[in-house]
N, C-alpha and C positions, 0 to 999 in steps of 0.2 A: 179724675182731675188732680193736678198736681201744684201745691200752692208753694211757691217761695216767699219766705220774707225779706224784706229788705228794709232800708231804713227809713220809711213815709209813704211807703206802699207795699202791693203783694203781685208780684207775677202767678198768671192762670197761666197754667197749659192743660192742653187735651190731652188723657193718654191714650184717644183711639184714634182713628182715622176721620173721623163723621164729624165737618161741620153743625151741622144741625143737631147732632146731639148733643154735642158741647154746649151750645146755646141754650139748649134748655136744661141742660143740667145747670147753669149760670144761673137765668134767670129761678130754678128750682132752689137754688143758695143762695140769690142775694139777698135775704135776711142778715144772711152770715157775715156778709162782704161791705152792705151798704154805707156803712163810718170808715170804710178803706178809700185811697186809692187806689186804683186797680191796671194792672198792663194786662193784656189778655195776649198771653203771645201763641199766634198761629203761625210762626213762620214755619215750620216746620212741612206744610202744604205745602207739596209742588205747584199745585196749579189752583186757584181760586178766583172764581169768576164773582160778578159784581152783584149775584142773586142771594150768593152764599153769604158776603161781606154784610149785605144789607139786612140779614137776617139782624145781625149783631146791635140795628139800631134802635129799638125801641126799648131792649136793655139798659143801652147807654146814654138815651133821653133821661127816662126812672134815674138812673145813676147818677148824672151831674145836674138833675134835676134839685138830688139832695147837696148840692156843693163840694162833692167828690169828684178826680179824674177817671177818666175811663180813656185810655188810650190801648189803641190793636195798634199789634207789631205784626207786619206782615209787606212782606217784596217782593210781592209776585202780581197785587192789583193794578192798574192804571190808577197813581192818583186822581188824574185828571177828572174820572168817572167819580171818585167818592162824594156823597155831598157831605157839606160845611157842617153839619152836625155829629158826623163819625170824625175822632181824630185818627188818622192811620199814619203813623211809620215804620219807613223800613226796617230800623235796631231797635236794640232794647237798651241802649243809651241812648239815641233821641227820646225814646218813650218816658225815658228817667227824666232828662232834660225838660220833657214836656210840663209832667208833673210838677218840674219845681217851680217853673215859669206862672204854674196857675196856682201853685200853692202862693206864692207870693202876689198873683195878682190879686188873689183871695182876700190876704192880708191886709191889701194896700186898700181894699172895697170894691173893686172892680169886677 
């Protein structure tokens, strides 16, 4: 896994090919990660189906559970399919966008 900082969060990426192993290398770190907000970017996938995407949810319950974001970057799923509890967009400037939107609604008590 390959972490970037940035400035009020951390982009994930995979360095292999394996959804699922990413996932639980994730969930195996987020000790590490859990006071972050976090972009998990898979764009990198050609092709990712809605079984794959869903692994990623019960990480990112735990996740914003703690009052952190957890936004996947990825362009390849039918939003329409995702449900209301995964944030998924297509770039990693919406995903930045995302964060600050909830960092401030954070703020605001919401």
């Amino acid at each position: 896994m390959k972490v970037v900082e940035k400035d009020g969060y951390k982009i994930l990426r995979d360095n292999k090919n394996d959804v699922k192993a990413f996932v639980s290398h994730l969930e195996w770190k987020h000790g590490d990660l859990k006071d972050d907000n976090v972009v998990v970017d898979i764009l990198k996938y050609g092709t990712l189906n809605l079984e794959e995407l869903l692994s990623f949810l019960e990480l990112s319950n735990k996740h914003r559970k703690n009052k952190k974001s957890f936004v996947i970057a990825n362009d390849t799923i039918n939003i329409d399919q995702v449900p209301e509890e995964l944030v998924v967009v297509p770039t990693l400037l919406e995903a930045e966008d995302i964060i600050k939107m909830e960092e401030i609604e954070r703020d605001l008590g919401f």
